[in-house]
Every structure is written in C-alpha cells, then in structure tokens.
N, C-alpha and C positions, 0 to 999 in steps of 0.2 A: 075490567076483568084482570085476573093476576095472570102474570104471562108463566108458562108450565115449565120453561128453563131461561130465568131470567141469566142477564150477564152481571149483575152486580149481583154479589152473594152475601156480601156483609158490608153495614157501613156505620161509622161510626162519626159522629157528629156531635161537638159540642164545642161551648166557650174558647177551648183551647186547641181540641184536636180535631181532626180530619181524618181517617183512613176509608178507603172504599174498595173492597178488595172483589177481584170484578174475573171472574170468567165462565170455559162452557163446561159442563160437567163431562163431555166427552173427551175435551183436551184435560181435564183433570185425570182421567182412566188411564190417557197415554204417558202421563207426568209419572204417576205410581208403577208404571213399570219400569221406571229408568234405573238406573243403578247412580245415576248423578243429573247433578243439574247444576248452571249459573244462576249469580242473582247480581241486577244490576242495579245499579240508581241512576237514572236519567234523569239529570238538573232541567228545571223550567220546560221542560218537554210540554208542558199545557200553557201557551201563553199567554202572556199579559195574570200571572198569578200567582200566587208564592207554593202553589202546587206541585210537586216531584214525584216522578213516576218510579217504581220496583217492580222490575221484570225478574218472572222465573221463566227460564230459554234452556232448549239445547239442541245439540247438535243431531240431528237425526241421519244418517246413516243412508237406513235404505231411501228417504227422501231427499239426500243429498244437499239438505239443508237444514238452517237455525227455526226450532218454531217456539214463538212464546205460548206457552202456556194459561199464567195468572199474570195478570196486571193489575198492582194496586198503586193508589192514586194517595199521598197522604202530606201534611202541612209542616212536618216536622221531620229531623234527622238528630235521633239520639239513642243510644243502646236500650233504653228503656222503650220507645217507639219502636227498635227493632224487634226486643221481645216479643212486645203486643203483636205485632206482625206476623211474625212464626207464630204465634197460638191461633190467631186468627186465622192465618192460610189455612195452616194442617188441621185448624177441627171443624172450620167449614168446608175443605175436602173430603174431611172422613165425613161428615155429616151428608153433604152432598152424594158420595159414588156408594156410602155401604163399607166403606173399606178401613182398617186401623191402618194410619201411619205407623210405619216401620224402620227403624234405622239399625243397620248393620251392627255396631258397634253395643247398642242397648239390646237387639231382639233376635242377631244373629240373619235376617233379612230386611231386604229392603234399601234404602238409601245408602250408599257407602260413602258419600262425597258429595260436596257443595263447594263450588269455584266461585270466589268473590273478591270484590275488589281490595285493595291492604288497608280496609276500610276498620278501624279497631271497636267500630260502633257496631258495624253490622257483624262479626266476628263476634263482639260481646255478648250481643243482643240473641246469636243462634246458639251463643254456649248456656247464655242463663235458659234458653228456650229447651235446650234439650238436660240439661239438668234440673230442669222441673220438672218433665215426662219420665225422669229416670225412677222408676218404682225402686232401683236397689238404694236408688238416694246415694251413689256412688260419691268421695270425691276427690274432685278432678284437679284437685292443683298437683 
C-alpha cells in the first residue's frame, strides 16, 4: 500500500544523477513560515558512498533550537545540480502543503534570505533557480 505521507518526495535516479529529496509535509508548513533558512552540504554523511547530504535548518526561537526541515540526499556537487535542487525542493513543497513559494524580493512576501556556505556552486545554483521563477525575467547582473 502507498504510505498517505511518505518521507521521500521526489527522487531522481539515473546513469548519472541521484537526488532524493526527502521530508514531512508538516515540517514543510513550518519551513514556509520562516522569513529565512540555512542550507548546508554535509560531505559523506551516508557512509561507505559517494552520497552527500543538503540540509534546509533553522533556528527556531520559541523551540530554542536548530530543526531540519528537508534533507536531500544527492551524488553530485555542481551549480547545475544545485539548480535542479531549488526547483526540486520548492515545487515539491508547493505541490506537497498547497502553498506558492514566495520570495521577498520577486513577490514582496515570503523568504527574504538564505544563509549558506561561500559555496559559489550553491550560490549559482539559487541565483539561476530564482531567476527562472522570476516572471519579470529581471536582470540581475
């Protein structure tokens, strides 16, 4: 039987790639209210595998601590795989809760900020991601 809220939500498999982007649709609701989030790479965190883990975290406040959110699982580290990833999370989220991803700067609500590492792949990767969503087709250099 299919499970009524699985924890992988999208997974991509082939010859070359791997992505598996994995969480609860409830921690997804809590994600969309935030006004920011981290995103991390955690090397070899699955071991024995050329597997690396991407956490989206943050700081909660009234809980007094960090809580992950989405954990995806993926084979490769490149701006291009990071793209795939931001489309990936955000429209299996939206698809998931109901809700349009929102970014402050494109919709006036929503996300104002994303803290990552001085990573110029994952920084590439969220620029090309949100200037594809940009309906004004803004550009940004």
């Amino acid at each position: 039987t299919l499970l009524k809220n699985p924890y992988i939500k999208h997974l991509v498999l082939n010859e070359e790639n791997f992505m598996a982007v994995c969480f609860y649709t409830e921690a997804a609701k809590v994600l969309l209210k935030r006004d920011s989030f981290e995103i991390d790479m955690t090397f070899k965190r699955v071991k024995a595998s050329e597997i690396d883990e991407v956490v989206f975290a943050a700081f909660l406040p009234e809980l007094n601590k960090v809580m992950t959110f989405v954990w995806v699982f993926v084979n490769q580290e490149s701006m291009e795989m990071y793209t795939q990833l931001f489309h990936a999370v955000f429209n299996t989220i939206a698809k998931e809760t109901g809700q349009r991803i929102q970014w402050k700067h494109l919709h006036q609500s929503g996300f104002g900020a994303v803290v990552m590492d001085m990573d110029s792949k994952q920084m590439s990767g969220l620029g090309r991601y949100l200037s594809d969503i940009d309906d004004h087709h803004r550009p940004w250099q």
